[in-house]
N, C-alpha and C positions, 0 to 999 in steps of 0.2 A: 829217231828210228831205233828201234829194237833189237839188239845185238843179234840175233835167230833172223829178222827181218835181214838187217846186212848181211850173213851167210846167204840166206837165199840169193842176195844180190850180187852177189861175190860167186855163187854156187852158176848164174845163169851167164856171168862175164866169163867165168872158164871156161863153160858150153861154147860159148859163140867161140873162144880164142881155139879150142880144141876141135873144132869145125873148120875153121880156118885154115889151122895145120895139117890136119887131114887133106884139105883140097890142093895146100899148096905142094905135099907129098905123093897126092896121086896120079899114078902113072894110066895113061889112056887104055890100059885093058883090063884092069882093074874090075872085078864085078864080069866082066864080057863072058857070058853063059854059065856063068853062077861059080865062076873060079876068082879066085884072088879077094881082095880087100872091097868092103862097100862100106859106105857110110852106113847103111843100114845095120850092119853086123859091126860095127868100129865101139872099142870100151867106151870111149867116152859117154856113152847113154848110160851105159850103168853107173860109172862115176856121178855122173849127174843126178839120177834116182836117188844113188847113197846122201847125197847133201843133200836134197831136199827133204829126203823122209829125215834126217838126223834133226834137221832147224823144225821142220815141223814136230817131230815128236818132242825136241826138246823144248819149248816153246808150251807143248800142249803140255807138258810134266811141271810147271811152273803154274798153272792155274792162273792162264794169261788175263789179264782187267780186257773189256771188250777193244778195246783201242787197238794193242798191241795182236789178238786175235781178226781184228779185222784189215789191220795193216798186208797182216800175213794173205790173209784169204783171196783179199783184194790182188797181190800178187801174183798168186798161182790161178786164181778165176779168170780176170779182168786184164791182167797185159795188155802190150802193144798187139798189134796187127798183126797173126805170124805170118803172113804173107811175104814177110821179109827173110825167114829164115827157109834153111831147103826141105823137104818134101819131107825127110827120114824127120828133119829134128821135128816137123810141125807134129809129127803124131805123137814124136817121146812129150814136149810139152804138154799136150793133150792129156798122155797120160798119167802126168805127175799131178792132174788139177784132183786125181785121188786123195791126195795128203793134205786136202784144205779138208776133208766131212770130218774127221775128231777134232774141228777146231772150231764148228759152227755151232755147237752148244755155247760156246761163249761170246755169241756176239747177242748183240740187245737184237730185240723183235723189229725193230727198224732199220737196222743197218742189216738182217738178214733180208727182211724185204725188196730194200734197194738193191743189194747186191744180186736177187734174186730178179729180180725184174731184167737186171744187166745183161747179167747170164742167162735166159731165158732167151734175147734180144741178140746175143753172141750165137747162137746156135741153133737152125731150124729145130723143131722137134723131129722128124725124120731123119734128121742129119745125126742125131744124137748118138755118142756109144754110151753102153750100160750105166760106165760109171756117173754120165755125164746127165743120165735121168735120175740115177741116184745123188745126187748133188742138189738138182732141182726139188727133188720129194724133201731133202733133209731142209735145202733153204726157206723152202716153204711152209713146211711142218716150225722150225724155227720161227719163223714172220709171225707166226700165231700164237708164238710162246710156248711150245713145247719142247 
């Protein structure tokens, strides 16, 4: 595994620990008519953003062989089922699958494919936010060799 790849992996074990601590901190009026603390508004999202764009940028500044670029992508695209984690984190997740498009010029035309098929498969087209058509446009333009 790719030292950038284990940050990531280290970067998504703090999320889950830092959701955790949150829940086991919060007090029942919490959030109750838009006063007090919510997960939604809780640093942990940003802290988490910062690690992923750092392992991805750093990652992409190294001029990754396709392996170690697709280790990464496969990450941030492909995960488990966020069905398992709460409502605020499934959307922060969502949004960091951002920091996979400067990393798809380095995967070969076949492993964009596949992954684009995946991802495709993971996400009604209607369901989709911006980034997340943009991801599709870049994997597929990719599959072709561009």
């Amino acid at each position: 595994m790719d030292s950038f790849c284990a940050d990531l992996h280290e970067a998504f074990a703090d999320y889950r620990q830092d959701l955790e601590a949150y829940e086991r901190s919060r007090r029942p009026a919490d959030g109750l008519l838009g006063f007090g603390r919510t997960m939604a508004n809780d640093p942990c999202h940003d802290r988490l953003d910062e690690k992923v764009k750092r392992a991805a940028e750093g990652l992409r500044a190294e001029n990754p062989p396709p392996e170690s670029a697709e280790e990464m992508v496969r990450l941030l695209l492909l995960r488990e089922d966020l069905s398992a984690w709460p409502v605020a984190a499934q959307w922060m997740i969502r949004a960091l699958e951002r920091h996979a498009l400067p990393l798809i010029p380095f995967l070969t035309p076949e492993t964009a494919g596949d992954i684009s098929r995946a991802y495709e498969q993971r996400y009604r087209r209607w369901e989709r936010l911006p980034v997340q058509k943009q991801l599709c446009r870049a994997l597929q333009e990719r599959s072709r060799g561009k």
